[in-house]
C-alpha positions in Angstrom: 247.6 148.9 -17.1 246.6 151.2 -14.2 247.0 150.4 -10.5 242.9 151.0 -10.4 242.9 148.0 -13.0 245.1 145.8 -11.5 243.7 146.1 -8.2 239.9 144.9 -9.7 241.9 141.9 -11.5 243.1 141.3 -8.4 240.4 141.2 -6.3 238.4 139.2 -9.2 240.6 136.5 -8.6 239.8 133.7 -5.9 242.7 133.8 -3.3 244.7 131.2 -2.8 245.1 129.0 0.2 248.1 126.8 0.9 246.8 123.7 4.0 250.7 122.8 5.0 250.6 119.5 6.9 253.8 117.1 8.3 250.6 114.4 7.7 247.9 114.1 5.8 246.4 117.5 6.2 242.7 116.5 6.5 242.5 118.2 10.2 244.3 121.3 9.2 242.0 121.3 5.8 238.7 121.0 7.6 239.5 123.5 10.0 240.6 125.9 7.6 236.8 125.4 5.5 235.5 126.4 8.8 237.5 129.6 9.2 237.1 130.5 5.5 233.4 129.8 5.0 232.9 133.1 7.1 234.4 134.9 4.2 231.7 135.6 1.0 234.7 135.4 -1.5 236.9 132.2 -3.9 239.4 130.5 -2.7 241.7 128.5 -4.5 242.8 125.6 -1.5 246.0 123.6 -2.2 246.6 120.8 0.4 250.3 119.9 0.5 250.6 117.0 3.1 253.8 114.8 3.9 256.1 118.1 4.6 258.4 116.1 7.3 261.8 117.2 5.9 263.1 120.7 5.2 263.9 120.2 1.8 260.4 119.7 1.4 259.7 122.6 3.6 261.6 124.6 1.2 259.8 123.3 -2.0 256.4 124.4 -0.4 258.0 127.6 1.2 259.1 128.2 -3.0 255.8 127.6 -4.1 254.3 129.9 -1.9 256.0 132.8 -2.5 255.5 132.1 -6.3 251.9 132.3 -5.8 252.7 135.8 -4.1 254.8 137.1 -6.9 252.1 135.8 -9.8 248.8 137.0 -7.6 250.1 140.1 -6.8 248.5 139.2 -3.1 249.6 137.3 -0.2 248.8 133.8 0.2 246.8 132.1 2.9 248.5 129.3 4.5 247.4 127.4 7.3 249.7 124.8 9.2 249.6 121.9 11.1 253.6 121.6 11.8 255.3 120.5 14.6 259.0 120.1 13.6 260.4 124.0 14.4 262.4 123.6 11.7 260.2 122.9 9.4 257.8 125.6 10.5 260.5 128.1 10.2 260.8 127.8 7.2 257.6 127.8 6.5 256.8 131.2 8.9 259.2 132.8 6.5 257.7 132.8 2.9 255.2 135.8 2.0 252.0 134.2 2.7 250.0 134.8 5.8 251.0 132.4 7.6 248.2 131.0 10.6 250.1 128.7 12.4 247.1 126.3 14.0 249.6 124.4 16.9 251.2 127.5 17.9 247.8 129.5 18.2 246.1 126.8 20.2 249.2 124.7 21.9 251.4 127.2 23.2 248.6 128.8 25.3 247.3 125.6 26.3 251.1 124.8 27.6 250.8 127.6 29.5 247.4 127.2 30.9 247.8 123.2 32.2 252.0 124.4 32.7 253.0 121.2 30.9 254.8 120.8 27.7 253.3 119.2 24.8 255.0 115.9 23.4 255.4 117.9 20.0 255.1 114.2 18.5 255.1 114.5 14.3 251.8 112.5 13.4 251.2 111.7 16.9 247.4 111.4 15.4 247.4 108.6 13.4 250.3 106.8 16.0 247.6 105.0 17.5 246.0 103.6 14.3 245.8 99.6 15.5 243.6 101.2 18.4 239.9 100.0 19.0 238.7 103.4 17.5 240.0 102.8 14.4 238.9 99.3 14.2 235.4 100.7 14.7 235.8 103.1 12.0 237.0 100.0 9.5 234.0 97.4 10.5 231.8 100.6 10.0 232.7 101.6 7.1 232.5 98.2 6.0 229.2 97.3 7.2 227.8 100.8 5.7 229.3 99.7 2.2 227.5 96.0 2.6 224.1 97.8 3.5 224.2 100.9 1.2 220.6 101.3 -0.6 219.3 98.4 1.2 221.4 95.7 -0.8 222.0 93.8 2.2 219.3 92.7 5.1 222.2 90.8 6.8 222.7 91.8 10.1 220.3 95.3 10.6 220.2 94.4 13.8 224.2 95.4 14.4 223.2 99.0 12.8 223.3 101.6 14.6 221.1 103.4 12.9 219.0 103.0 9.1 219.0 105.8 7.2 215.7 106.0 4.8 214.8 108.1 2.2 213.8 108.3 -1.4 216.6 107.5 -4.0 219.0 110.4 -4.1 218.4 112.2 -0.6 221.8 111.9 0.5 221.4 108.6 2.4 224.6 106.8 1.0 227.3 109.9 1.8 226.3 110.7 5.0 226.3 106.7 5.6 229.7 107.1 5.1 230.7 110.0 6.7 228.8 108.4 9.7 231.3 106.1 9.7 234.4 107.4 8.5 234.3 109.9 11.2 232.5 108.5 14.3 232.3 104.8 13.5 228.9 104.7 13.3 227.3 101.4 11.4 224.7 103.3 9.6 223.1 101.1 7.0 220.8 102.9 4.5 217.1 101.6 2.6 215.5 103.6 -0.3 211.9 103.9 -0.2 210.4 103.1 -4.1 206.9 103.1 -5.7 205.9 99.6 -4.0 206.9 101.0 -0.6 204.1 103.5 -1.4 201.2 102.1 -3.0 201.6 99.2 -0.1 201.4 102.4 2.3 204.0 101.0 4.9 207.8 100.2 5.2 209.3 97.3 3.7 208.8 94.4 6.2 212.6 94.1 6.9 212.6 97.6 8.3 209.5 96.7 11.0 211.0 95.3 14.1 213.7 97.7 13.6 212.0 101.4 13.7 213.8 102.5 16.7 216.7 102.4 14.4 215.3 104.6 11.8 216.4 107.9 10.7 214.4 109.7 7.5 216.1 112.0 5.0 213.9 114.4 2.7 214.9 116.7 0.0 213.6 119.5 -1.9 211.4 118.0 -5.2 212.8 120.5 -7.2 217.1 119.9 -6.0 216.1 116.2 -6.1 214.7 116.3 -9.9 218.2 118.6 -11.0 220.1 115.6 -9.2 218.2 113.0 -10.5 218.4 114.6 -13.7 222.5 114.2 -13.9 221.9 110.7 -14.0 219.3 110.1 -16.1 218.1 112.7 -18.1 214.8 113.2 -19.3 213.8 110.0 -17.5 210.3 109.6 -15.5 212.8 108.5 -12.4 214.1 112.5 -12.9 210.3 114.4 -13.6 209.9 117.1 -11.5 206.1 115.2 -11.2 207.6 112.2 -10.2 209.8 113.5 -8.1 207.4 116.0 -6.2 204.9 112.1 -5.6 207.8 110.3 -4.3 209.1 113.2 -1.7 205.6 113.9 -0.8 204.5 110.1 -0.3 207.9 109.5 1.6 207.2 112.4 4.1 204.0 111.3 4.8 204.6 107.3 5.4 207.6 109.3 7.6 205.2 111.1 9.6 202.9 108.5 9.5 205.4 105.9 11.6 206.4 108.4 13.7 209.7 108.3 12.0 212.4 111.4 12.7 213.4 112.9 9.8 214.7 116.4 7.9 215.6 117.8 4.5 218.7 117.5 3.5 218.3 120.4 0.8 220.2 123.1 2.4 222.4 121.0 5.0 226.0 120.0 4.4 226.9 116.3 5.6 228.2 117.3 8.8 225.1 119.3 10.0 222.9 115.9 9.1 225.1 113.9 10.9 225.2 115.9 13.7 221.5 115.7 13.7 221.3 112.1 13.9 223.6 111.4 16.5 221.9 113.7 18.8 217.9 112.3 17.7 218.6 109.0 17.6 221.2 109.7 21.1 224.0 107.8 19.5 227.6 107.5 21.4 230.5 108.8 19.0 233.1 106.0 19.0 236.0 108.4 19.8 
């Protein structure tokens, strides 16, 4: 096989991406889909959490430069480790190695000239703290409210999410809460919502509350589709009634909503917590 050859294998090939964490990796792993969104190309992410020892510093530092010699390429690794050990070990295999507390700590040392506590999992240390208790009863209201199961207690929520069935109410619910302890309960809106021309009863004294999610017809039919195929509940018909009935009671009650068609969780959460001027339990 040619060099030429070998090079278009190559590049056909999504590049790899090692997330190396001495915890669970879910900081160093959303950071690096920020970073790597940017890029118009695959990549193959492999979170490897829990590295607090070097012999497991070596098995990752192994599998890494495996990766090199198979690909051809270097690997992309991004770390979150504080042991210098560790990290030494890791700085050493053939991947390009971004190093996410040395980038952003070190300077900062130098910047507020005081040395950082360089605490392994000094994160989640603090995990009997009022924040994460927030985050628990949150997630646990959202769970007892989700698709309007519950009417126990609406007036605890922090905020109703409303939509038809399958707008993306119930994840970003969740991710309301997981990540800024929001109790976010969540209602569907269905056929009897629409021919009575109004929301259901239990939603009326709490409007202030109210958030509205919308979706493309067509995205909501392929989704809707996945569950129940060739059902009415999935027509493109039906779908195009209940989207368009939905926007207009929304509009009607002076309700704030968006479509959720082209927006990731994290840009519609962001949304709501700035409309409806929610605090972020921190």
């Amino acid at each position: 096989m040619s060099d030429e050859s070998q090079s278009i294998i190559t590049l056909s090939l999504p590049r790899t991406v090692f997330i190396v964490s001495d915890g669970t990796g879910i900081t160093a792993e959303t950071f690096a889909h920020s970073i790597l969104a940017q890029f118009e190309m695959r990549f193959r992410q492999i979170r490897v959490p829990f590295i607090d020892s070097l012999d497991k510093a070596h098995e990752v530092a192994q599998r890494i430069n495996e990766i090199f010699w198979t690909d051809g390429v270097r690997p992309i690794v991004f770390t979150t480790l504080v042991d210098s050990q560790t990290n030494t070990v890791v700085r050493k295999t053939e991947g390009l190695v971004l190093d996410m507390f040395q980038t952003f700590i070190e300077p900062l040392e130098i910047e507020l000239n005081l040395k950082s506590t360089h605490a392994i999992g000094l994160v989640h240390q603090n995990a009997d703290s009022d924040a994460y208790r927030n985050r628990i009863e949150a997630i646990n209201f959202s769970l007892a409210h989700d698709d309007g199961q519950s009417n126990k207690n609406l007036r605890s929520a922090d905020v109703i999410l409303l939509g038809v069935s399958r707008s993306g109410k119930t994840p970003t619910s969740l991710y309301l809460a997981l990540q800024y302890g929001v109790k976010a309960a969540n209602y569907p809106l269905i056929p009897e919502d629409f021919i009575r021309r109004r929301l259901p009863s239990t939603l009326d004294q709490f409007k202030e509350k109210i958030f509205g999610l919308s979706i493309d017809p067509g995205r909501l039919s392929e989704i809707r589709n996945e569950r129940r195929p060739g059902s009415k509940y999935a027509s493109l018909e039906n779908c195009r009634y209940e989207v368009n009935e939905a926007e207009v009671m929304m509009r009607r009650e002076g309700i704030k909503w968006l479509s959720s068609t082209h927006k990731s969780i994290e840009e519609i959460a962001t949304t709501i917590l700035q409309e409806i001027k929610l605090e972020q339990r921190e």
